[in-house]
KEBASE-907025 format. One line per 2 residues: for each residue x, y, z of C-alpha. Coordinates in pm, 1 decimal, padded with zeros to 6 digits. Example, Ala and Ser with C-alpha at 12.3 -4.5 7.8 and 13.67 -1.06 7.14 Angstrom:
# residues 2
01230.0,-00450.0,00780.0; 01367.0,-00106.0,00714.0 .
This chain:
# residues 512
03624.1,-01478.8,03864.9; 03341.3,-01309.0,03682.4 .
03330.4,-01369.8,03332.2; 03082.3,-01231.2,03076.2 .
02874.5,-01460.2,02845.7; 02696.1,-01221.9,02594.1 .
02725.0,-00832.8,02591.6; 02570.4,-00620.8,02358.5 .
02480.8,-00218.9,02389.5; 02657.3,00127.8,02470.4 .
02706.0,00217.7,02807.2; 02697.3,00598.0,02809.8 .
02795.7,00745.1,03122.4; 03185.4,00504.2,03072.0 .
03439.9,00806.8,03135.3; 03275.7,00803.8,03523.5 .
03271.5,00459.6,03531.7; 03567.3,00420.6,03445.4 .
03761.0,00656.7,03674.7; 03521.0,00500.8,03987.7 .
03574.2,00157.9,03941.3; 03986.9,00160.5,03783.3 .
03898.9,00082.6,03406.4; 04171.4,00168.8,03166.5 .
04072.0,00407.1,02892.0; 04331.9,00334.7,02681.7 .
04137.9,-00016.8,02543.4; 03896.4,-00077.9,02291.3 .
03522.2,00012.2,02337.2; 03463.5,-00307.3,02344.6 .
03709.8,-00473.0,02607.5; 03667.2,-00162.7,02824.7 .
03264.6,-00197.1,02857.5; 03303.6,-00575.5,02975.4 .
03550.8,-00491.6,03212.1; 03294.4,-00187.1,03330.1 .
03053.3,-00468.8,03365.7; 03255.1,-00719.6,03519.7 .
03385.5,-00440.1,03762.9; 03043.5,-00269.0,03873.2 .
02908.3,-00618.3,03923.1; 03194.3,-00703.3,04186.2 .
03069.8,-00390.2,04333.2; 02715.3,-00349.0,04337.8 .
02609.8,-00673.8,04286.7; 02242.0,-00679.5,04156.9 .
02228.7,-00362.1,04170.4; 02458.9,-00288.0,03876.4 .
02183.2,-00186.1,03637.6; 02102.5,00124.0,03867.2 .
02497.6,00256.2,03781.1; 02436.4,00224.8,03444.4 .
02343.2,00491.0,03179.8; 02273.7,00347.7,02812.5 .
02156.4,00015.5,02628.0; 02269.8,-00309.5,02716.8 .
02182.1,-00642.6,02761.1; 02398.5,-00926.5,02900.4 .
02481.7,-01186.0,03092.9; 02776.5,-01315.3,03352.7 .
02875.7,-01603.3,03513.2; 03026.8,-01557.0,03877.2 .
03271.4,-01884.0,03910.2; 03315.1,-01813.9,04315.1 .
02915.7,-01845.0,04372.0; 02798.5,-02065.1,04033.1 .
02526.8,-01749.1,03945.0; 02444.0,-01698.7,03591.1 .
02336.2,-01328.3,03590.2; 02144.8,-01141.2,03309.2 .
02001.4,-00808.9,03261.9; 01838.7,-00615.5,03010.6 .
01808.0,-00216.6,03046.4; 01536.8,-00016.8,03177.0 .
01335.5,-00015.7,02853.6; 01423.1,-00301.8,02701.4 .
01623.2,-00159.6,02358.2; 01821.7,-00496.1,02338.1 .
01660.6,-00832.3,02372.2; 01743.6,-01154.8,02584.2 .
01546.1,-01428.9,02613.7; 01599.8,-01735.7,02822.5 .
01473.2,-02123.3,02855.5; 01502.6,-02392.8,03099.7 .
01523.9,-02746.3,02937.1; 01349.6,-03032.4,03058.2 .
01647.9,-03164.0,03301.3; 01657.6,-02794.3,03444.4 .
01937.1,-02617.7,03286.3; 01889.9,-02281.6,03190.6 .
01943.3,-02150.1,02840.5; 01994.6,-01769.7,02777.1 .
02070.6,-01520.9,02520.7; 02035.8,-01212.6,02290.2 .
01952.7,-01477.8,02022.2; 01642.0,-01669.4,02021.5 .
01869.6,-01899.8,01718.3; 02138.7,-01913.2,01960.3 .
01886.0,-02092.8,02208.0; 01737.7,-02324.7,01952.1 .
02093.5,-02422.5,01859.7; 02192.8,-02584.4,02209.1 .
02103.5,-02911.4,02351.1; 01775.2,-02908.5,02531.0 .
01576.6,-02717.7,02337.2; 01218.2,-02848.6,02227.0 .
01112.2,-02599.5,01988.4; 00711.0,-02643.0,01969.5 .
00471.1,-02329.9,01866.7; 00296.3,-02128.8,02121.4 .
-00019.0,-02130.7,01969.4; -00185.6,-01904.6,02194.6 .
00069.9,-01615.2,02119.6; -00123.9,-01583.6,01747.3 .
-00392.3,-01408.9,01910.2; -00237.0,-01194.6,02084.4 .
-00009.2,-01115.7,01742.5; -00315.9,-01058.5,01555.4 .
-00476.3,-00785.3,01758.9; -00155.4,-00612.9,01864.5 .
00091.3,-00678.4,01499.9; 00387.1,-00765.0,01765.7 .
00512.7,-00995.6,02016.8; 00369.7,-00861.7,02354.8 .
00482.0,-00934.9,02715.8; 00737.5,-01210.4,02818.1 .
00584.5,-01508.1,02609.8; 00709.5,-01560.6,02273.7 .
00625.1,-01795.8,01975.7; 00850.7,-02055.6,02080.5 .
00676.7,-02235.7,02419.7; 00891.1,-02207.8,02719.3 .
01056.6,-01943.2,02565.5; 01066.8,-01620.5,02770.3 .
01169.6,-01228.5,02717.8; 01357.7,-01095.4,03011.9 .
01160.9,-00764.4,02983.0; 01273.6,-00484.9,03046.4 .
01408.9,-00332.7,03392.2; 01435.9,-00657.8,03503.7 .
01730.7,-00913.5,03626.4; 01756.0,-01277.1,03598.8 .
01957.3,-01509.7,03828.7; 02014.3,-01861.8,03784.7 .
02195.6,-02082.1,04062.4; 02182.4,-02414.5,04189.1 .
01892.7,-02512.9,03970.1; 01683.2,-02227.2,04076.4 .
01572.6,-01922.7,03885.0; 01501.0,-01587.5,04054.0 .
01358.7,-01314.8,03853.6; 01335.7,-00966.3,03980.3 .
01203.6,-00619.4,03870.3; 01481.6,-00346.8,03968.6 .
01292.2,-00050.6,03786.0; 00942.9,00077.3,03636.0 .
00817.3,00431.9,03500.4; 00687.2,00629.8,03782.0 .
00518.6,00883.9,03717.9; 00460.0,01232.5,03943.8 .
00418.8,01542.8,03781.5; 00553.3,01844.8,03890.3 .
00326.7,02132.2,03876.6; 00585.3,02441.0,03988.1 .
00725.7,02469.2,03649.2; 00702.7,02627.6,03286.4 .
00634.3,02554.1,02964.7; 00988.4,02704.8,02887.6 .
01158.5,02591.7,03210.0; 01041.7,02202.3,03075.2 .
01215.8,02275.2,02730.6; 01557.4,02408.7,02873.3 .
01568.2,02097.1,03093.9; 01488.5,01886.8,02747.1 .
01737.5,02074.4,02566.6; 02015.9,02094.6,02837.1 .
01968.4,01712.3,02927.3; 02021.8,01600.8,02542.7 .
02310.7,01884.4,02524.1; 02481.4,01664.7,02783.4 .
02376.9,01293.4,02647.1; 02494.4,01386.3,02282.4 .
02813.8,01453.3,02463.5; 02836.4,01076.6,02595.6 .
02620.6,00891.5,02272.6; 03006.9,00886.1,02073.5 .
03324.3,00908.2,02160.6; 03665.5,01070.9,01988.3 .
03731.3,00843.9,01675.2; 03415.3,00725.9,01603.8 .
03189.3,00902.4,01278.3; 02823.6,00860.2,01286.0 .
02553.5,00909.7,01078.2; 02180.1,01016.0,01208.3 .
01849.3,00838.6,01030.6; 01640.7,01144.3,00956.3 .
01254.9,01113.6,00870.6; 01057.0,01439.0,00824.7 .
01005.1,01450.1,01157.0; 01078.5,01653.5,01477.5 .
01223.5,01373.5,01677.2; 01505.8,01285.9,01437.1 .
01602.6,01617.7,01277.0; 01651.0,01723.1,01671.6 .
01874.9,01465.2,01722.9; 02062.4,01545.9,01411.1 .
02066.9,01916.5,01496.1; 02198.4,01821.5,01809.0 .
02465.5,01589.0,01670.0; 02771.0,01636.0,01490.1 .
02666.6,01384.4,01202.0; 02780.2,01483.5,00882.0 .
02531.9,01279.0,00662.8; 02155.7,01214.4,00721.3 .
01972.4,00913.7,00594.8; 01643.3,00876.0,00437.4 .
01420.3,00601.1,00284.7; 01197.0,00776.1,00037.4 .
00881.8,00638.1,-00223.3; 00836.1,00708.4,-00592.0 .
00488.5,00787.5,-00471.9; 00488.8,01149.5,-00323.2 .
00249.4,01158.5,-00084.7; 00397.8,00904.9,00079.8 .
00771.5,01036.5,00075.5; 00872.8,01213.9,00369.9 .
01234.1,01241.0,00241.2; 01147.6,01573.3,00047.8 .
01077.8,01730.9,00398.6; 01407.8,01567.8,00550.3 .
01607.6,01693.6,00222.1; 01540.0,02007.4,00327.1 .
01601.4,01949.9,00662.6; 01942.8,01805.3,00607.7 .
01995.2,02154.3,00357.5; 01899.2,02355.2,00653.3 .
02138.3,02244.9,00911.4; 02455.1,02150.3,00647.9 .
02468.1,01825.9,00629.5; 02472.4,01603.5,00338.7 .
02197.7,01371.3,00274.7; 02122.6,01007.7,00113.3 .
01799.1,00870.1,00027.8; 01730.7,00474.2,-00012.3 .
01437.7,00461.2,-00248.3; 01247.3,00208.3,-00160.8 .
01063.8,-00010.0,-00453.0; 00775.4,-00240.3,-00398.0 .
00991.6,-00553.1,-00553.9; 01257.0,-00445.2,-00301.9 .
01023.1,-00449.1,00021.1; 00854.9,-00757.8,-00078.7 .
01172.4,-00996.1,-00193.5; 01318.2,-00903.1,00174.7 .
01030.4,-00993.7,00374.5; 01192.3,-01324.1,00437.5 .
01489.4,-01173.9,00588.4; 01338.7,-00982.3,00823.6 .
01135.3,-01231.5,00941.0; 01404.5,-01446.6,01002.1 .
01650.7,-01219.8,01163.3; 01366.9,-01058.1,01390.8 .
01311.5,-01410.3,01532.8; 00978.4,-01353.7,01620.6 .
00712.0,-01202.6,01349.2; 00642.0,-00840.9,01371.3 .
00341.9,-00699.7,01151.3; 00454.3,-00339.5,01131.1 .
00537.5,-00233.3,00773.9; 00787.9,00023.1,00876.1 .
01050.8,-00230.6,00996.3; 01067.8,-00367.0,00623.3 .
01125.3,-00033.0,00556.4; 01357.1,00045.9,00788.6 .
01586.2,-00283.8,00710.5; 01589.0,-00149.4,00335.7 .
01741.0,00167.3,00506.8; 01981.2,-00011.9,00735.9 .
02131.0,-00242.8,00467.9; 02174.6,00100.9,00264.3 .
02291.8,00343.5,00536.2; 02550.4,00024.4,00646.1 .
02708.8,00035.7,00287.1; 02898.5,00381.0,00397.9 .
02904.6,00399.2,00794.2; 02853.8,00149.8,01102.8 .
02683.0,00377.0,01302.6; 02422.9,00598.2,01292.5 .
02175.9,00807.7,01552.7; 01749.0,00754.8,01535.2 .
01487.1,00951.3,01729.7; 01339.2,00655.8,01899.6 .
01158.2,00697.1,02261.9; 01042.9,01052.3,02225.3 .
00657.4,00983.8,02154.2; 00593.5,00770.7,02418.3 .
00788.4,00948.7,02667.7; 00635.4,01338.6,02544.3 .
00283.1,01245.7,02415.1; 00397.9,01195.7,02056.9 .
00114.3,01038.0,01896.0; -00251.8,01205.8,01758.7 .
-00409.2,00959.5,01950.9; -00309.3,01080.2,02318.6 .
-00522.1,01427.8,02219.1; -00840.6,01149.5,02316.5 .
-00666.9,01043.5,02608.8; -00928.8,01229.0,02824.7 .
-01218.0,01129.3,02623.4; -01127.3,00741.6,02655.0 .
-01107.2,00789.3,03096.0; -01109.9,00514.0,03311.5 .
-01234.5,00322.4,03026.5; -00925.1,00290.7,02900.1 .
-00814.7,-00030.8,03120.4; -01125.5,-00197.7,02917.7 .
-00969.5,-00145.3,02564.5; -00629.8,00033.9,02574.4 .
-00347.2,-00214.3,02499.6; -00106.0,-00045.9,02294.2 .
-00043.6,00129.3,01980.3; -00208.0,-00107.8,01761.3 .
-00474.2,-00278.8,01811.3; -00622.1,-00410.9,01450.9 .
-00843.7,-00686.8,01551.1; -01153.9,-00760.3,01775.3 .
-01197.9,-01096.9,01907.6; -01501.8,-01157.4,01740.7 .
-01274.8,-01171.5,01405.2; -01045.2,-01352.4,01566.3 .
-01250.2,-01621.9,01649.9; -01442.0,-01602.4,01307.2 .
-01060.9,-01647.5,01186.3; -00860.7,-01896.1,01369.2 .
-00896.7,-02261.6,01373.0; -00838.8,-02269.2,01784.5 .
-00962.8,-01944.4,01958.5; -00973.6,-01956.6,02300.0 .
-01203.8,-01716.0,02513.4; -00918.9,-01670.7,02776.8 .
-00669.2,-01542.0,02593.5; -00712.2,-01179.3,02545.4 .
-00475.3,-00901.5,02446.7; -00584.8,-00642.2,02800.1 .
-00458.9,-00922.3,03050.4; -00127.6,-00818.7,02866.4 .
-00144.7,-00490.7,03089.4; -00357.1,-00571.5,03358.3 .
-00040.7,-00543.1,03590.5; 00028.4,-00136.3,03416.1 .
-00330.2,-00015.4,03476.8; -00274.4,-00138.8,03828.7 .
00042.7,00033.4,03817.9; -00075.7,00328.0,03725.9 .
-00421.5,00385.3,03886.7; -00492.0,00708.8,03969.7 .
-00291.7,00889.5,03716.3; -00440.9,01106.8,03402.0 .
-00557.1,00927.4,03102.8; -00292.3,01033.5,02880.0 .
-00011.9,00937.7,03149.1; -00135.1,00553.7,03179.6 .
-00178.1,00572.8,02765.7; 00219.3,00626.1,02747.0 .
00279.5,00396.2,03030.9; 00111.8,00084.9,02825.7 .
00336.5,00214.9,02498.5; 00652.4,00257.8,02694.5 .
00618.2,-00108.9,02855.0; 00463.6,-00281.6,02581.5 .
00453.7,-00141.6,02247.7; 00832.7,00005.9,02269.9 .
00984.7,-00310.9,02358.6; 00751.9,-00527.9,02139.6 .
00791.3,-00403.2,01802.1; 00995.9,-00020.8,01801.8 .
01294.9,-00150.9,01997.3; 01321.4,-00514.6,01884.8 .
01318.2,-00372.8,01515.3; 01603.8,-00104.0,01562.7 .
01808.9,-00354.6,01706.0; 01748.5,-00694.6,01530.6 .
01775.3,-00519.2,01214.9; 02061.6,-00298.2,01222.8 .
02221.7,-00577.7,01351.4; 02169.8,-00807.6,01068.9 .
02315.2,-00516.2,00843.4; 02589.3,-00476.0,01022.0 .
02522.5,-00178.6,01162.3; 02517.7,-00004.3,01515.8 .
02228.8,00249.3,01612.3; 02245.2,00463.9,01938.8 .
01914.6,00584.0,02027.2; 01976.4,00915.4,02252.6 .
01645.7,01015.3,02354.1; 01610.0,00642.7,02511.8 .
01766.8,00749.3,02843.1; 01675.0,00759.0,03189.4 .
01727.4,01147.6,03250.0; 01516.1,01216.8,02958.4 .
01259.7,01010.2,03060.4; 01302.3,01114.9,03423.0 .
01192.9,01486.4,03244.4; 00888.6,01324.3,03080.5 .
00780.2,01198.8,03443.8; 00750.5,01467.7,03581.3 .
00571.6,01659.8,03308.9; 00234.3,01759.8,03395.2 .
00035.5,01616.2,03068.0; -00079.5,02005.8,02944.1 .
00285.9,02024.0,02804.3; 00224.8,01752.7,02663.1 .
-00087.3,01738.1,02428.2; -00313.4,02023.1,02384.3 .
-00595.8,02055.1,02196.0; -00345.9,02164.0,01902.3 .
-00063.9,02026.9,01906.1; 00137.0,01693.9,02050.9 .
00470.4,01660.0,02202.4; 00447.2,02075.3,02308.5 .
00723.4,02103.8,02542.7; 00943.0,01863.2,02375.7 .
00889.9,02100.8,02009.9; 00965.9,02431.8,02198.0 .
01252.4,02238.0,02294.1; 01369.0,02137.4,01971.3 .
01279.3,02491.8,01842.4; 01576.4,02630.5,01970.5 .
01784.3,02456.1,01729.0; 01500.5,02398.8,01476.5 .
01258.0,02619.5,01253.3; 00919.3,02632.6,01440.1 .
00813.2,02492.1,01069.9; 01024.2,02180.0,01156.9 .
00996.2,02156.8,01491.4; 00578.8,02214.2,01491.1 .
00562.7,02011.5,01181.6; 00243.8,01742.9,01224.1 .
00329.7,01422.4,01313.1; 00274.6,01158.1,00981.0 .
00444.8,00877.8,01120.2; 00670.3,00645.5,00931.6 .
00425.2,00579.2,00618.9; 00486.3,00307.7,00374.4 .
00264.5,00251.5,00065.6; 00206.9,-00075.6,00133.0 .
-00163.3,-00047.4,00119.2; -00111.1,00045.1,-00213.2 .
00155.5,-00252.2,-00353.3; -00054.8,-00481.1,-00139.8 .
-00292.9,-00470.8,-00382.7; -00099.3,-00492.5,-00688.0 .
-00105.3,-00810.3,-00869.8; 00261.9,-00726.3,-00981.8 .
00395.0,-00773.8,-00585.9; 00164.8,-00949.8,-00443.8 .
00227.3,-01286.0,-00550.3; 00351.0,-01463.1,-00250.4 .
00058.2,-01326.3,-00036.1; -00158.3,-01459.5,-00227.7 .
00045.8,-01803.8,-00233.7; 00032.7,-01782.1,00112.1 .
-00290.6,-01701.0,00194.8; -00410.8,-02018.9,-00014.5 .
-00146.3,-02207.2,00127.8; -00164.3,-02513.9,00345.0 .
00044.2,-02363.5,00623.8; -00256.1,-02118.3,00627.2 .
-00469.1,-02415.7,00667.3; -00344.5,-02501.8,00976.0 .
-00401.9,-02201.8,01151.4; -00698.7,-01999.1,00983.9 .
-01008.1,-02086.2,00822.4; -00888.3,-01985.0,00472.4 .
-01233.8,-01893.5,00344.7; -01239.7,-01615.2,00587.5 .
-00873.5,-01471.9,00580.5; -00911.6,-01516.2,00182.9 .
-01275.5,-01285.0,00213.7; -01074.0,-01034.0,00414.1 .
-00804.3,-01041.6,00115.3; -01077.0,-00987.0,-00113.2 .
-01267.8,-00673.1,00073.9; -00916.7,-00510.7,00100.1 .
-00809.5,-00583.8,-00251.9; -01189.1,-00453.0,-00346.7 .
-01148.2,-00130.3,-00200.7; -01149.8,-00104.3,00158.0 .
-00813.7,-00056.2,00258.4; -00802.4,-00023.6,00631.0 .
-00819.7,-00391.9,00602.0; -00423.3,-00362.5,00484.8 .
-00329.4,-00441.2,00823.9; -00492.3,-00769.9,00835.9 .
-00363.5,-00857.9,00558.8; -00014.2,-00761.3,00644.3 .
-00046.1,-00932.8,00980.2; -00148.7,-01262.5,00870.7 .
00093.4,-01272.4,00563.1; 00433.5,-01182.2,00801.9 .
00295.7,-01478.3,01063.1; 00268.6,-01734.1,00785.3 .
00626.4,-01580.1,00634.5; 00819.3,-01658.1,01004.6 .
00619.6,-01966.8,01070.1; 00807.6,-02084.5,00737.7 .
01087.1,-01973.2,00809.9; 01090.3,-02127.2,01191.7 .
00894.7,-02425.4,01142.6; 00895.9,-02557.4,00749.8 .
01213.7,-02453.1,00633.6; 01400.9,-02510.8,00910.9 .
């Protein structure tokens, strides 16, 4: 008998599932995916991942053989993590609490994963704060019998551009792939809303959905508030629209929360942010669409348009989408810097991968298998989860990414615009003004409230703190306090990433 152990995610591609491997429709969502599971692993095995279209991560135990078998989905929107105590059990989950909380567990700090955290803002790779504790990362099986532990990699981005085609022939592939996956992202009964930003990525999926509300998160400060564009994005195509206006008091007070319920600390602003919106979007639906996976896949970001300036001297630097500290500062900064422990041997193992393909190609390869799962996938899910609240990401799919593979990089980035092919695509259910709007990103005025003696109490608590003691020589975090608070504020980052570090480490390792 196969039974499964933890299961969360959407398998999209169900209805053919279903009718291959005998699956009643007539049960709940719920039942009928863990009987999809159970089913396609009596059939394919190990394999089972390859069948499967959607988000998931879980694990199984087979009673016939004794295998405990996990999984986690091509790129890695749900976590699992896993442990093997001292007597050589395994532990494994979707909850890094859920580990802590059985017998065998040692929690002790990985020390060495702070310097990664301070370059990069997120958790990187398959360490994680807690030693011993691992990420199954993404596109990538576990199995677990008799004692022994087998991991294997069952998928990776390939890339291998296809130079026969158009920049219109790529868009109607774009737009007739997502026609077909917006057809499988919800099923009859089920009403969801769509997160909605002011930029391309969401309002396509909106325009492509049959969401009836949009949901914003929008700033008494103007030039920060991007929900003025969405309003009239959400005017445009009919649907009513909600903004969460974020105050400063607000994202502070909640810092705590997040940093608890990510399980691991995560020095991106946004995902305060974005909880704020999920615990207001949850109060009137329990699921809702976001734009997640198109600017890594399609050359989203104004930094690819250097991608050809950087060359193969990108493998020397490149690690990601962040990257806010060198180690010279990091070793002027930490109590216990070690010279071997450098953010690049993070991705060593991509620009291997990858050698021999374009600049901008091996730029998105690092983002896809580091930054994505590190901080923009771990947030959606940890977060929405805490509020109660489901999200279904529909450009995070194989067969859109299998498009983006194949894309030579020119319809990509040009020397005006990013993301072309995937815009022209969107244009034919969006105004060109929408769909060639400039990319902002998700801004937050935190390097404004930072500053503010009103809000930032508990930063500065913490930043004269004797938690901060232990880790950082305080004279030198406080000096780059000071240079921020005195004007410069580039230095926000710092700031931000030291101050969410000491907030989990409470959390994890004081409070608890």
């Amino acid at each position: 008998m196969v039974s499964i152990c933890e299961y969360r995610g959407h398998i999209r591609n169900w209805k053919s599932l279903c009718s291959e491997l005998g699956v009643s429709t007539a049960i709940s969502r719920e039942e009928r995916e863990k009987a999809i599971i159970v089913k396609a692993y009596e059939k394919w095995g190990h394999d089972i991942a390859d069948h499967l279209y959607g988000m998931f991560a879980f694990s199984l135990v087979d009673d016939a053989t004794g295998e405990m078998f996990c999984v986690r989905d091509q790129f890695g929107t749900k976590p699992f993590y896993y442990y093997q105590t001292a007597d050589g059990r395994l532990l494994a989950s979707l909850s890094i609490r859920k580990i802590m909380q059985q017998e065998g567990f040692k929690k002790e700090l990985n020390t060495s994963m702070l310097q990664i955290y301070m370059s990069l803002t997120y958790v990187a790779g398959e360490d994680t704060f807690f030693k011993g504790l691992k990420k199954l990362m993404p596109g990538h099986w576990l199995s677990f019998r008799d004692g022994k532990l087998e991991l294997h990699r069952y998928w990776r981005p390939e890339f291998k551009p296809d130079n026969t085609k158009s920049l219109e022939d790529w868009a109607d592939e774009i737009h007739s792939t997502l026609t077909h996956i917006m057809t499988e992202v919800k099923e009859e009964g089920e009403v969801a809303e769509s997160f909605l930003s002011g930029g391309v990525d969401s309002s396509y999926v909106l325009a492509m959905s049959d969401a009836k509300r949009a949901d914003s998160c929008g700033y008494d400060e103007e030039r920060f508030d991007e929900s003025r564009v969405a309003a009239k994005t959400a005017q445009l195509l009919g649907v009513e629209h909600s903004v969460a206006n974020i105050q400063p008091e607000d994202f502070f007070n909640v810092v705590p929360y997040v940093m608890y319920n990510m399980e691991q600390p995560l020095g991106d602003a946004s995902a305060i942010v974005f909880t704020l919106g999920c615990l207001s979007t949850a109060k009137h639906t329990k699921l809702g669409y976001s734009g997640e996976g198109a600017d890594e896949f399609f050359g989203g970001y104004n930094m690819y348009r250097n991608a050809e300036r950087y060359g193969d001297n990108l493998k020397n630097f490149y690690v990601g989408n962040t990257n806010i500290m060198n180690e010279e500062e990091k070793q002027r900064i930490l109590k216990n810097y070690d010279p071997s422990v450098l953010p690049i041997n993070t991705v060593k193992r991509i620009y291997e991968e990858n050698e021999g393909l374009d600049p901008l190609t091996k730029m998105s390869d690092v983002d896809i298998q580091i930054w994505l799962e590190g901080d923009i996938y771990l947030n959606v899910d940890k977060m929405s989860t805490a509020a109660g609240l489901e999200i279904r990401m529909p450009l995070t799919d194989r067969r859109i990414f299998d498009i983006a593979s194949r894309m030579p990089s020119e319809y990509k980035v040009n020397a005006e615009q990013n993301k072309v092919a995937f815009r022209t695509a969107a244009a034919k259910v969006l105004p060109e003004e929408i769909a060639f709007r400039k990319k902002l990103g998700f801004i937050v005025p935190i390097r404004i409230w930072l500053a503010d003696e009103r809000y930032n109490a508990d930063v500065r608590a913490k930043f004269n703190s004797d938690i901060a003691g232990e880790f950082f020589n305080v004279d030198e975090i406080k000096a780059i306090y000071n240079e921020y608070v005195g004007g410069n504020s580039d230095y926000w980052r710092k700031v931000w990433t030291i101050y969410t570090f000491l907030v989990w480490y409470e959390e994890y390792f004081v409070k608890r």
